[in-house]
mmJSON file of the N, C-alpha and C atoms, coordinates in Angstrom:
{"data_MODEL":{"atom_site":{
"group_PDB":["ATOM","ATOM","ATOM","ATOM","ATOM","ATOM","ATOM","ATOM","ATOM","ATOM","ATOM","ATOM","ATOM","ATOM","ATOM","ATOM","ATOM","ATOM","ATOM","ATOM","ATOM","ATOM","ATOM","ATOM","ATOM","ATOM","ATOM","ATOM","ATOM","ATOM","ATOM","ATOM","ATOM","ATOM","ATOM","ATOM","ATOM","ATOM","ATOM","ATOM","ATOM","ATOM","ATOM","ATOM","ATOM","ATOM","ATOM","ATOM","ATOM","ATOM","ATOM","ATOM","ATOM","ATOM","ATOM","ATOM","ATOM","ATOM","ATOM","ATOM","ATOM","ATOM","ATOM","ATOM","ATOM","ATOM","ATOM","ATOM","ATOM","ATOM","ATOM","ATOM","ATOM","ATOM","ATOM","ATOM","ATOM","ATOM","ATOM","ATOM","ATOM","ATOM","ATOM","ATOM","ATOM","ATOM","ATOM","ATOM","ATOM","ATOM","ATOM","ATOM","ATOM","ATOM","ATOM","ATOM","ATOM","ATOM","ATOM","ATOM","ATOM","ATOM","ATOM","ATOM","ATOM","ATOM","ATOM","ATOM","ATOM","ATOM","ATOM","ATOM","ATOM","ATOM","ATOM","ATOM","ATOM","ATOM","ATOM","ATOM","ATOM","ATOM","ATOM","ATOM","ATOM","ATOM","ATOM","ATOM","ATOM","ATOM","ATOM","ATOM","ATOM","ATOM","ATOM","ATOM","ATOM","ATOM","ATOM","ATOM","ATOM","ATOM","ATOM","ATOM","ATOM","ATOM","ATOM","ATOM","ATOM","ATOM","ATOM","ATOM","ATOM","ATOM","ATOM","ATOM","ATOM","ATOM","ATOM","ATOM","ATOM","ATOM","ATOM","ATOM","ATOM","ATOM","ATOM","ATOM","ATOM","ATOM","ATOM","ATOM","ATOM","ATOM","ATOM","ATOM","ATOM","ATOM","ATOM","ATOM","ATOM","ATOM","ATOM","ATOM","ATOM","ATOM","ATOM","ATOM","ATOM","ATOM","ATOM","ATOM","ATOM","ATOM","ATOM","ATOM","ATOM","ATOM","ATOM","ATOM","ATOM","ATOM","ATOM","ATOM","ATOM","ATOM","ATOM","ATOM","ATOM","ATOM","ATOM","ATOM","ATOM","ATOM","ATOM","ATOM"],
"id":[1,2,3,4,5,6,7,8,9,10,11,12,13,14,15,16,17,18,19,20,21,22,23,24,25,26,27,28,29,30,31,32,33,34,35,36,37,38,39,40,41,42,43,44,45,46,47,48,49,50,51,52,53,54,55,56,57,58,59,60,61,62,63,64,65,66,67,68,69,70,71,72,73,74,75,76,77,78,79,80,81,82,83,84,85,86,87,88,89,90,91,92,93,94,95,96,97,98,99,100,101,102,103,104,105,106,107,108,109,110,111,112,113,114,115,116,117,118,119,120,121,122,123,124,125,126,127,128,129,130,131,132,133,134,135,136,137,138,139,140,141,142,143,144,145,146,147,148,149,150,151,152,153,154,155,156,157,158,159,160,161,162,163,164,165,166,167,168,169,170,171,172,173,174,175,176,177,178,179,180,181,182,183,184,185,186,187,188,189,190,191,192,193,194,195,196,197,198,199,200,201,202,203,204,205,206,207,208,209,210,211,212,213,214,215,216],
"type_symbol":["N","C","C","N","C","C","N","C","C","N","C","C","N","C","C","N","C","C","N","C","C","N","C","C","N","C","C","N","C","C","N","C","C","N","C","C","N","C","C","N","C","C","N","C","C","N","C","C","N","C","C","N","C","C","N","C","C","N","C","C","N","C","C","N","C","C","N","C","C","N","C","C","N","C","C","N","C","C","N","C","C","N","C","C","N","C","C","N","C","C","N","C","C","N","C","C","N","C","C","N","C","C","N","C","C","N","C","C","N","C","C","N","C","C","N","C","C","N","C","C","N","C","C","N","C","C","N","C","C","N","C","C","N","C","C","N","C","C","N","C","C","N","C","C","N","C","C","N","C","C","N","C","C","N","C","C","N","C","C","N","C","C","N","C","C","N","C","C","N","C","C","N","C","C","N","C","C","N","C","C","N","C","C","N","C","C","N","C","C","N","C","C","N","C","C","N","C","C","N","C","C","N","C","C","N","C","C","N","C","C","N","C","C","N","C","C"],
"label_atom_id":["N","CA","C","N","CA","C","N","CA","C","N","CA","C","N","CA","C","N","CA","C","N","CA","C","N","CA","C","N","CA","C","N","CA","C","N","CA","C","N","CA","C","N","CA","C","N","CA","C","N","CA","C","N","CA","C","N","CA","C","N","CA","C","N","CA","C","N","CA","C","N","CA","C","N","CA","C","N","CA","C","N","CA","C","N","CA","C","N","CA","C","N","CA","C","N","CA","C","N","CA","C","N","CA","C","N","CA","C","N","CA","C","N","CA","C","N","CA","C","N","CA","C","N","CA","C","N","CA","C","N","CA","C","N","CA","C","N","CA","C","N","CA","C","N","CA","C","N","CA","C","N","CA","C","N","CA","C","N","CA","C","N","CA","C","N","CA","C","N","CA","C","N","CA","C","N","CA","C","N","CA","C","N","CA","C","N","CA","C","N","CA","C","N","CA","C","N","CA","C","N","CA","C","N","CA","C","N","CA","C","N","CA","C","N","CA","C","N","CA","C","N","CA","C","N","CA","C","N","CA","C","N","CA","C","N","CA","C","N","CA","C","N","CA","C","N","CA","C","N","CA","C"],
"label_alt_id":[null,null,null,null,null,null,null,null,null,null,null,null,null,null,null,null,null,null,null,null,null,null,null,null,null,null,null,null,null,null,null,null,null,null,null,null,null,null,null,null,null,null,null,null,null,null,null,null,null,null,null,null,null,null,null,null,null,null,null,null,null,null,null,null,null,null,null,null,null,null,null,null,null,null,null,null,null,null,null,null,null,null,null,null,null,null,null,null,null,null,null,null,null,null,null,null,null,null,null,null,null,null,null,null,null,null,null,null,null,null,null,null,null,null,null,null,null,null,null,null,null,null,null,null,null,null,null,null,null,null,null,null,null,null,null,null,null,null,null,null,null,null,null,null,null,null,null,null,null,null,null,null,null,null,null,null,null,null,null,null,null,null,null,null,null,null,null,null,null,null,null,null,null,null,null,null,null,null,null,null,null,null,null,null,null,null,null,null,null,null,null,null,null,null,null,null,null,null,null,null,null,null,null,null,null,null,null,null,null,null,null,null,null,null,null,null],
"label_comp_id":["UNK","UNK","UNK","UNK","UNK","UNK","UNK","UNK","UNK","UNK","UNK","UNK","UNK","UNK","UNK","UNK","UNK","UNK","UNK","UNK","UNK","UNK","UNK","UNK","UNK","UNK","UNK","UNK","UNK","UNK","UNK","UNK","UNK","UNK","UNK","UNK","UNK","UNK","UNK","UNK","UNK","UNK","UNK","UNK","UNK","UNK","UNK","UNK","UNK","UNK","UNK","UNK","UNK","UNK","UNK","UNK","UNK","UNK","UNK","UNK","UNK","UNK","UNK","UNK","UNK","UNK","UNK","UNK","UNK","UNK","UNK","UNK","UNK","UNK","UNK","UNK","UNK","UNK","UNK","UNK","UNK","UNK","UNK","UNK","UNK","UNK","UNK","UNK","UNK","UNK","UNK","UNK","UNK","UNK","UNK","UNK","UNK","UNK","UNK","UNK","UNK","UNK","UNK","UNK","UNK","UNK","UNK","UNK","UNK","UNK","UNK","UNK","UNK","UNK","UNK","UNK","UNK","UNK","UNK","UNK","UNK","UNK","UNK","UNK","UNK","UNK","UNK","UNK","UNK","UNK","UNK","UNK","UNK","UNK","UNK","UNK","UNK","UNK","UNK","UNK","UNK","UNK","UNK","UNK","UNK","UNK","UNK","UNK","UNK","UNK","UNK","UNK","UNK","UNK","UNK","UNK","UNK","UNK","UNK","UNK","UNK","UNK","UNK","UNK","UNK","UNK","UNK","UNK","UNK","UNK","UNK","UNK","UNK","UNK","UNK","UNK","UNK","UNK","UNK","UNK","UNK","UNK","UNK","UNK","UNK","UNK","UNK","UNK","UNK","UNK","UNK","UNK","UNK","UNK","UNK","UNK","UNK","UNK","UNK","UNK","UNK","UNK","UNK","UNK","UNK","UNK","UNK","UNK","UNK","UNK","UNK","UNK","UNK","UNK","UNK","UNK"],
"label_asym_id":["A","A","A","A","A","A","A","A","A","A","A","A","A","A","A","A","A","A","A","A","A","A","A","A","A","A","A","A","A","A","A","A","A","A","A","A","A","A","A","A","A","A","A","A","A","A","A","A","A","A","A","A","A","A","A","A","A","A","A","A","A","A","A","A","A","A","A","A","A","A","A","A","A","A","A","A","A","A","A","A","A","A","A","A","A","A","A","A","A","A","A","A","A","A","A","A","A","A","A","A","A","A","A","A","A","A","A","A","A","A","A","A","A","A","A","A","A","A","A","A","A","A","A","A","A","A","A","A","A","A","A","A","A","A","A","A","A","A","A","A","A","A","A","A","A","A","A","A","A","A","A","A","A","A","A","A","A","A","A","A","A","A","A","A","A","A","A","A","A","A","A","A","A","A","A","A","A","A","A","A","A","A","A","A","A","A","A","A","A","A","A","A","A","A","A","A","A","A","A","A","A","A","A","A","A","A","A","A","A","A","A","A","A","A","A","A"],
"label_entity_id":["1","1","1","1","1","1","1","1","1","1","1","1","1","1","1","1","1","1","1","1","1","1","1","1","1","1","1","1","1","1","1","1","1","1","1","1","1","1","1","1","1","1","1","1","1","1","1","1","1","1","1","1","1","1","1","1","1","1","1","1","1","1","1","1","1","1","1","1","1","1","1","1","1","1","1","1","1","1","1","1","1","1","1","1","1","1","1","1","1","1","1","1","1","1","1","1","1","1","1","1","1","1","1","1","1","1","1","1","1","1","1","1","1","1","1","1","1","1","1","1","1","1","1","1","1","1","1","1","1","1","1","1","1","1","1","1","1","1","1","1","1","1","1","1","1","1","1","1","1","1","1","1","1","1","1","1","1","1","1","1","1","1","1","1","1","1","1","1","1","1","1","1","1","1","1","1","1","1","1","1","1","1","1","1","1","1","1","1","1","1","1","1","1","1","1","1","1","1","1","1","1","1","1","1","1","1","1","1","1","1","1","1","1","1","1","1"],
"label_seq_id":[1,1,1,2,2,2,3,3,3,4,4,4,5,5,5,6,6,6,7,7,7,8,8,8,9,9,9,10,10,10,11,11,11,12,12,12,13,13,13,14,14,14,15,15,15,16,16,16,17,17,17,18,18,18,19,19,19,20,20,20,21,21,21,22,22,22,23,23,23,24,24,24,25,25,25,26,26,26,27,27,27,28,28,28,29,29,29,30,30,30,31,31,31,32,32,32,33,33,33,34,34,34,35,35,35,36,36,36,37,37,37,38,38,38,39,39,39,40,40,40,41,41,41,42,42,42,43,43,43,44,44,44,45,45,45,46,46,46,47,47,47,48,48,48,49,49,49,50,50,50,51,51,51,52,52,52,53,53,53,54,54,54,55,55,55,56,56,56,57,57,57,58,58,58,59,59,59,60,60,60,61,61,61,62,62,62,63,63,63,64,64,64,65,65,65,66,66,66,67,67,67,68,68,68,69,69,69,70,70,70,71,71,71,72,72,72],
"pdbx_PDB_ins_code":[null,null,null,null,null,null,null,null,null,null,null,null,null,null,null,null,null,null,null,null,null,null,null,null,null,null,null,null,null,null,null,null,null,null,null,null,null,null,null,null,null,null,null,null,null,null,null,null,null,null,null,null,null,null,null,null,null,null,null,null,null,null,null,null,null,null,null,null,null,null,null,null,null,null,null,null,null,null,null,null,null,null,null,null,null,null,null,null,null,null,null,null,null,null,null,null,null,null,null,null,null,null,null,null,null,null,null,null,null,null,null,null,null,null,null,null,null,null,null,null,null,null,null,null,null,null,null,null,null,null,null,null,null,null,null,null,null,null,null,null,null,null,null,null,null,null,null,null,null,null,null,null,null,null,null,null,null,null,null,null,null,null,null,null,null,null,null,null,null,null,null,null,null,null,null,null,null,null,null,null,null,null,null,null,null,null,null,null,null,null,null,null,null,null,null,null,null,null,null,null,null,null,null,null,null,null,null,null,null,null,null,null,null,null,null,null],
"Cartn_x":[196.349,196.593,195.265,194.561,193.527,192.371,190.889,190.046,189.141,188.929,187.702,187.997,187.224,187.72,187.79,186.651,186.611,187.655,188.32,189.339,190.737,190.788,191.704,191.647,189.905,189.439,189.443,189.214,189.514,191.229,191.829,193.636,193.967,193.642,193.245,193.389,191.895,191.593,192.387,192.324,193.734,194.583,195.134,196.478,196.765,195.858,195.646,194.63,194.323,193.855,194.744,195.754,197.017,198.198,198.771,199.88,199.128,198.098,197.755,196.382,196.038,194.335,194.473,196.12,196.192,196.314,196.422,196.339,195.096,194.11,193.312,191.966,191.7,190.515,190.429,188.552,188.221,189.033,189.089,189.916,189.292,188.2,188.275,188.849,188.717,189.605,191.336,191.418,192.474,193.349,193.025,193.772,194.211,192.673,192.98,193.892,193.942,194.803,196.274,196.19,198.007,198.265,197.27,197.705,197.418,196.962,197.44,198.635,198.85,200.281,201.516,200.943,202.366,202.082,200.978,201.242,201.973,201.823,201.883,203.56,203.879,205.71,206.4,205.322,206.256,206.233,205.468,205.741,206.28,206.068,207.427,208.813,208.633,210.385,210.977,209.73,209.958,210.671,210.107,210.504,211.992,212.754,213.813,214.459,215.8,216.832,217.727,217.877,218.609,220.218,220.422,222.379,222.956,223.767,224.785,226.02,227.084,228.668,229.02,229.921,231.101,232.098,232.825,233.513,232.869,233.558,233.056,232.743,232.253,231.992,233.487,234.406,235.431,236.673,236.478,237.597,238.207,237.637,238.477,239.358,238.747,239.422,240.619,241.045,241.789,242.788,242.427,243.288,244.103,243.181,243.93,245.292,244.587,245.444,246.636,246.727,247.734,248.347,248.413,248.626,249.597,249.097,249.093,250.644,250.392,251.522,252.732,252.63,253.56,254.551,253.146,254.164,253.955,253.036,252.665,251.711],
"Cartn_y":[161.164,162.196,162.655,162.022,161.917,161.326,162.533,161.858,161.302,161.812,161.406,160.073,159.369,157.918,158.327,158.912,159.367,160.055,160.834,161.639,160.89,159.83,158.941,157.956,157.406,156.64,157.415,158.77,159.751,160.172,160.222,160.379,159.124,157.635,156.512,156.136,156.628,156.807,157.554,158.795,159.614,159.06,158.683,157.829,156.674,155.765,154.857,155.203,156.749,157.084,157.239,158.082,158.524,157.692,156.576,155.647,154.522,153.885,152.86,153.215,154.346,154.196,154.465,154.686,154.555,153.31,151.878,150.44,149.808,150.222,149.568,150.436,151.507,152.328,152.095,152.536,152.453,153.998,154.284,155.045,156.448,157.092,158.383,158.528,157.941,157.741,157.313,156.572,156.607,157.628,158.398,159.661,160.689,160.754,161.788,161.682,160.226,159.305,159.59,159.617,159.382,161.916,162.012,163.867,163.987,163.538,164.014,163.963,162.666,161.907,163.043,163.084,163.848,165.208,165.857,167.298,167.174,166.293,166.038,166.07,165.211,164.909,166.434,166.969,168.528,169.151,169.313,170.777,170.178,169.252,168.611,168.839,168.685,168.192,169.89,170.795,172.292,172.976,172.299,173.218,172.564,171.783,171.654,172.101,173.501,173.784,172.787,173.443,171.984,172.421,171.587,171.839,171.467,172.387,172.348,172.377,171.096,171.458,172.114,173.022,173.624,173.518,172.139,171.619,170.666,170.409,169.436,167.794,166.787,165.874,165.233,165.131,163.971,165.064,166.371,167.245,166.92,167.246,167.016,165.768,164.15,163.171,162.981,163.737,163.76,164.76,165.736,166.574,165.961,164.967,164.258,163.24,162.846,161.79,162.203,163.404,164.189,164.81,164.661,165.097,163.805,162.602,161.83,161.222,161.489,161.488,161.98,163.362,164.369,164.478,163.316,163.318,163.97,164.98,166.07,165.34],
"Cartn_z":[58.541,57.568,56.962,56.468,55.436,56.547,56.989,57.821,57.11,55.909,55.298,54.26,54.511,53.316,51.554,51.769,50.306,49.285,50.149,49.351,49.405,50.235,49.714,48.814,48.497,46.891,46.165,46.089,45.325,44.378,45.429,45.202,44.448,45.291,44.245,43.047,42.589,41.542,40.663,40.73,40.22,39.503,40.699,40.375,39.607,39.661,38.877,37.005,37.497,36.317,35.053,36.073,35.391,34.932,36.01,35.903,35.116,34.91,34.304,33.158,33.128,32.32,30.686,30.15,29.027,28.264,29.265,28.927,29.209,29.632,30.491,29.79,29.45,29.356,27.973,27.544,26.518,25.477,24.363,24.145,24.299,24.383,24.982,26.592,27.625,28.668,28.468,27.5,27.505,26.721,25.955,25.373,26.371,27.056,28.554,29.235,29.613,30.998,30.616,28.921,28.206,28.503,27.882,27.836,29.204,29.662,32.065,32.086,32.006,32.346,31.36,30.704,29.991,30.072,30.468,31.266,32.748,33.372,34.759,34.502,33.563,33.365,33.065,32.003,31.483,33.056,33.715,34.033,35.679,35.846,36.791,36.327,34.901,34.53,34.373,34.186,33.742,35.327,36.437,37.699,37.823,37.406,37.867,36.797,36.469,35.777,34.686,33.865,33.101,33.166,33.576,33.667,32.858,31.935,30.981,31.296,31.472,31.702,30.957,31.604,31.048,30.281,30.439,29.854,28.52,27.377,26.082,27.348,26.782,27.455,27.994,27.33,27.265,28.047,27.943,28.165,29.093,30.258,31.601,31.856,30.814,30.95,30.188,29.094,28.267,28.831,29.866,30.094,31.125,32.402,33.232,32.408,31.376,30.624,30.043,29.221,29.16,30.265,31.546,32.936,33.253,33.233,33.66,32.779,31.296,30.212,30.226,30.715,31.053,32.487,33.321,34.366,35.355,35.74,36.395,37.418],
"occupancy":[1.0,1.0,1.0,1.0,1.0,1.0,1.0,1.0,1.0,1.0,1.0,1.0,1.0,1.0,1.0,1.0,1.0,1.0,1.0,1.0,1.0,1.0,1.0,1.0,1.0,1.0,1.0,1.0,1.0,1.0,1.0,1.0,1.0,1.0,1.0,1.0,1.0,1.0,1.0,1.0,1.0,1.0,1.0,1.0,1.0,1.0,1.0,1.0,1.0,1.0,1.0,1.0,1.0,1.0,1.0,1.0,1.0,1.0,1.0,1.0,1.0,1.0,1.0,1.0,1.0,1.0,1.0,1.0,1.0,1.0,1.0,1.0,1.0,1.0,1.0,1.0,1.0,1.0,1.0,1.0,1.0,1.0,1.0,1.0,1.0,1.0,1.0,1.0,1.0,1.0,1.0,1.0,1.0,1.0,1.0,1.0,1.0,1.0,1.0,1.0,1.0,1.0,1.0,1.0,1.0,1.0,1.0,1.0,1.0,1.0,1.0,1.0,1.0,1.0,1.0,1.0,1.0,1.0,1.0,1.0,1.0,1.0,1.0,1.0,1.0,1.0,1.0,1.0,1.0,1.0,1.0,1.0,1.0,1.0,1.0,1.0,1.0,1.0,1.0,1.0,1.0,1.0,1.0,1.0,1.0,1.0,1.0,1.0,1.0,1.0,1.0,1.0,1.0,1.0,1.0,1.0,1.0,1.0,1.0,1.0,1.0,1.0,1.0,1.0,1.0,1.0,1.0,1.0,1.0,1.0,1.0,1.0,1.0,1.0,1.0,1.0,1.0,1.0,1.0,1.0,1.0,1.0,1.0,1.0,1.0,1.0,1.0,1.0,1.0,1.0,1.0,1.0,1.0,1.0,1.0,1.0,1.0,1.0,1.0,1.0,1.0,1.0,1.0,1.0,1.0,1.0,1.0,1.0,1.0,1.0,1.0,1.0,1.0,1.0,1.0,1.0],
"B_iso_or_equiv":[0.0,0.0,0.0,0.0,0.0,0.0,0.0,0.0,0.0,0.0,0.0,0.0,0.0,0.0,0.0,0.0,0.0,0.0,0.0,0.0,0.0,0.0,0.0,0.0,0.0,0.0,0.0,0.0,0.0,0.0,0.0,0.0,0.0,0.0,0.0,0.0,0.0,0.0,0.0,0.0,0.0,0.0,0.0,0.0,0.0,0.0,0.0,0.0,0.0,0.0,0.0,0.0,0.0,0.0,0.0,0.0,0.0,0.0,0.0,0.0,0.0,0.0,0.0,0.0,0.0,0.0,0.0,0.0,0.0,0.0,0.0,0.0,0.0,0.0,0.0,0.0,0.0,0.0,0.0,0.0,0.0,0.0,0.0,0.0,0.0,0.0,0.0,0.0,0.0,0.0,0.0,0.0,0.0,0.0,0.0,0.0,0.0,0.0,0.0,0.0,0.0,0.0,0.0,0.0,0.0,0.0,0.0,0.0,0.0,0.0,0.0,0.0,0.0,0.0,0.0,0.0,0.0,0.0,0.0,0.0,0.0,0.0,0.0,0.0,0.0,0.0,0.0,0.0,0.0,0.0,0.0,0.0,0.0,0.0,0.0,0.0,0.0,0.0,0.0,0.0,0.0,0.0,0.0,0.0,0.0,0.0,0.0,0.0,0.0,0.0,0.0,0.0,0.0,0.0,0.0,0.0,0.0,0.0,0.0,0.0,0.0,0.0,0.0,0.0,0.0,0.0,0.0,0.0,0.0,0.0,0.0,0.0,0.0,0.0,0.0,0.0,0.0,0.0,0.0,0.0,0.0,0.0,0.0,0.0,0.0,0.0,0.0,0.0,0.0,0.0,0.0,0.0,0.0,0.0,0.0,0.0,0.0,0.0,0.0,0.0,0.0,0.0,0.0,0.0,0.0,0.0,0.0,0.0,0.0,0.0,0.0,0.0,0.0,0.0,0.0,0.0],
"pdbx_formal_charge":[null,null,null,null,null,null,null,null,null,null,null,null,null,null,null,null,null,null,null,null,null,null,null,null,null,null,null,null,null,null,null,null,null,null,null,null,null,null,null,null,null,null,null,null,null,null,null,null,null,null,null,null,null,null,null,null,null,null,null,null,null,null,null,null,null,null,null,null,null,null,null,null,null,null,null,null,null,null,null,null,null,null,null,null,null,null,null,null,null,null,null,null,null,null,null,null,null,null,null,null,null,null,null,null,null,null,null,null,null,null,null,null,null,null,null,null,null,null,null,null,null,null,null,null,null,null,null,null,null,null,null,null,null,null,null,null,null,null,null,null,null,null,null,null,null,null,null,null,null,null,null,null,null,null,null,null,null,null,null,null,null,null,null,null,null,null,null,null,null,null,null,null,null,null,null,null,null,null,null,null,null,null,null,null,null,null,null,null,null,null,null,null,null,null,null,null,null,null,null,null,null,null,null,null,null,null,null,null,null,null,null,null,null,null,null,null],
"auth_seq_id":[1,1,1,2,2,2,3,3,3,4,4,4,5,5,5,6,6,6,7,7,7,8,8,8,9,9,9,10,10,10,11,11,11,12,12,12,13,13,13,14,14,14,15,15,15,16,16,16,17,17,17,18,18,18,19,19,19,20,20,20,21,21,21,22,22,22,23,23,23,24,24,24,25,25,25,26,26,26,27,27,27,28,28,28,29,29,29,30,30,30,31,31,31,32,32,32,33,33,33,34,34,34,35,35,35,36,36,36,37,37,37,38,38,38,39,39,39,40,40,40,41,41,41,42,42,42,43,43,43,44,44,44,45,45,45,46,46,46,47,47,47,48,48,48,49,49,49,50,50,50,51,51,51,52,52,52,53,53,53,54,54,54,55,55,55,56,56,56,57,57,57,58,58,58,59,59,59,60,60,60,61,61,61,62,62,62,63,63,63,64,64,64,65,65,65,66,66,66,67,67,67,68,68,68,69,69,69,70,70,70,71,71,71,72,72,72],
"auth_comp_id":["UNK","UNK","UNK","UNK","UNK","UNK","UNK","UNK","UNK","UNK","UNK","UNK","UNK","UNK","UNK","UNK","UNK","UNK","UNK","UNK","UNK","UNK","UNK","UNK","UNK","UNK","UNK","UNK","UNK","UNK","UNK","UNK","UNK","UNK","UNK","UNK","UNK","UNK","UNK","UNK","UNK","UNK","UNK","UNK","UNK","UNK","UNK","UNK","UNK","UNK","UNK","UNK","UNK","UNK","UNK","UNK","UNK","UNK","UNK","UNK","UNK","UNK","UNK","UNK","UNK","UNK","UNK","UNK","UNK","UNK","UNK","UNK","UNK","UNK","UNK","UNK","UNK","UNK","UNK","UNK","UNK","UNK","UNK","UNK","UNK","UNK","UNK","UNK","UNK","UNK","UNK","UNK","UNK","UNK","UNK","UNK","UNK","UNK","UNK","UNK","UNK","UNK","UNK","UNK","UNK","UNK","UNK","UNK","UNK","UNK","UNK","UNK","UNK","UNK","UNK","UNK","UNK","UNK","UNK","UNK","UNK","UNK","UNK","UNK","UNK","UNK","UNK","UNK","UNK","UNK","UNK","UNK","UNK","UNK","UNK","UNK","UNK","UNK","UNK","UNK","UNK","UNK","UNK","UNK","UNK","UNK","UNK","UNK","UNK","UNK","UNK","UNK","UNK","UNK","UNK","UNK","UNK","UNK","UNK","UNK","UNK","UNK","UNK","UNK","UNK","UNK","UNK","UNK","UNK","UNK","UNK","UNK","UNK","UNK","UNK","UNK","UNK","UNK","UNK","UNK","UNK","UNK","UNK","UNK","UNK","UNK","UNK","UNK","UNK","UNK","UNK","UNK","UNK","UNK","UNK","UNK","UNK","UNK","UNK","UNK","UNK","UNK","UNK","UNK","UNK","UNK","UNK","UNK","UNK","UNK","UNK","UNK","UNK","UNK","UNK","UNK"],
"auth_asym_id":["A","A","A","A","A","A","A","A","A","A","A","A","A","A","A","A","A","A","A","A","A","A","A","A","A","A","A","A","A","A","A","A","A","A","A","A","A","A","A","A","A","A","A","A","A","A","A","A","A","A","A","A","A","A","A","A","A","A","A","A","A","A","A","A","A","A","A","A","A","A","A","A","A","A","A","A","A","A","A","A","A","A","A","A","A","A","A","A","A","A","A","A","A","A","A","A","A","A","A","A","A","A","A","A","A","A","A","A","A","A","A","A","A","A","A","A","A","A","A","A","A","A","A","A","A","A","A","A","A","A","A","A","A","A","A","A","A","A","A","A","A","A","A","A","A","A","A","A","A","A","A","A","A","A","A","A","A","A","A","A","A","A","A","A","A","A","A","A","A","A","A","A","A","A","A","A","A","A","A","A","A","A","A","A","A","A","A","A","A","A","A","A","A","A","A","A","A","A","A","A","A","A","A","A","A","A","A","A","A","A","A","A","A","A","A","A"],
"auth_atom_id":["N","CA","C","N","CA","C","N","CA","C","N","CA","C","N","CA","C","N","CA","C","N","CA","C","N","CA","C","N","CA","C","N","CA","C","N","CA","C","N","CA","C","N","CA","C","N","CA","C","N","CA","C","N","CA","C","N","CA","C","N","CA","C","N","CA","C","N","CA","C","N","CA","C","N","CA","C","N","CA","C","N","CA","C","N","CA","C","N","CA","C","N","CA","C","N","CA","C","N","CA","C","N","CA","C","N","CA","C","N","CA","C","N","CA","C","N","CA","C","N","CA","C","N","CA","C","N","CA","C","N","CA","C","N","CA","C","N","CA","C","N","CA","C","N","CA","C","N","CA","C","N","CA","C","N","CA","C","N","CA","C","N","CA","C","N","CA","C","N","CA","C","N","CA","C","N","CA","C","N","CA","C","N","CA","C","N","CA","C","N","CA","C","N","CA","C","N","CA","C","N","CA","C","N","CA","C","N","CA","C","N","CA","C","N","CA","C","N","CA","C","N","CA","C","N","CA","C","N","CA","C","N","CA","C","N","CA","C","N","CA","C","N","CA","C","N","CA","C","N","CA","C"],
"pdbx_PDB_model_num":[1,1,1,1,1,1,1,1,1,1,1,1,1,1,1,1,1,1,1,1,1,1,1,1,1,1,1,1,1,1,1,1,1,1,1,1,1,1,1,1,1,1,1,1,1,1,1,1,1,1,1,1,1,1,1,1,1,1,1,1,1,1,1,1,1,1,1,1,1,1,1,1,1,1,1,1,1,1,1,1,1,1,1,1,1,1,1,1,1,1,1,1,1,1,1,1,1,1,1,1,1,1,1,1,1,1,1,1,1,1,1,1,1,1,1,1,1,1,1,1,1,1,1,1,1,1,1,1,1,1,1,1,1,1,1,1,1,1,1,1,1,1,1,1,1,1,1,1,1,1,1,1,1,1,1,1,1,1,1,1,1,1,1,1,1,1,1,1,1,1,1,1,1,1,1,1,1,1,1,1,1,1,1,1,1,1,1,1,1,1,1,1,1,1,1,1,1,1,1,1,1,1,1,1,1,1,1,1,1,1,1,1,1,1,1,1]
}}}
């Protein structure tokens, strides 16, 4: 995948900058490491739609139950 070594110690690094350098780094690295990580989360969490049911939470089960009451 990756020919050059470097840009895979590179990706690496990154990664371990991001998933671990807010426990581990002195604290100007670690403020960075924590605001990556939580830009990285928003605008991941921003490309996927947020789905709102239709129905109240409990509706549909209460309606089976009264279904179920009635006999139907």
């Amino acid at each position: 995948m990756f020919k050059n070594p470097s840009i895979i110690l590179l990706l690496l690094v990154f990664v371990l900058f991001v998933g671990i350098g807010d426990r581990v780094l002195p604290e100007p690295m670690k403020s960075a490491s924590f605001n990556t990580r939580t830009t990285i989360n928003k605008n991941l969490l921003g490309l996927f739609p947020t789905w709102k049911s239709k129905l109240k939470p409990h509706e549909r089960t209460n309606k089976a139950i009264e279904n179920t009451e009635q006999g139907k």
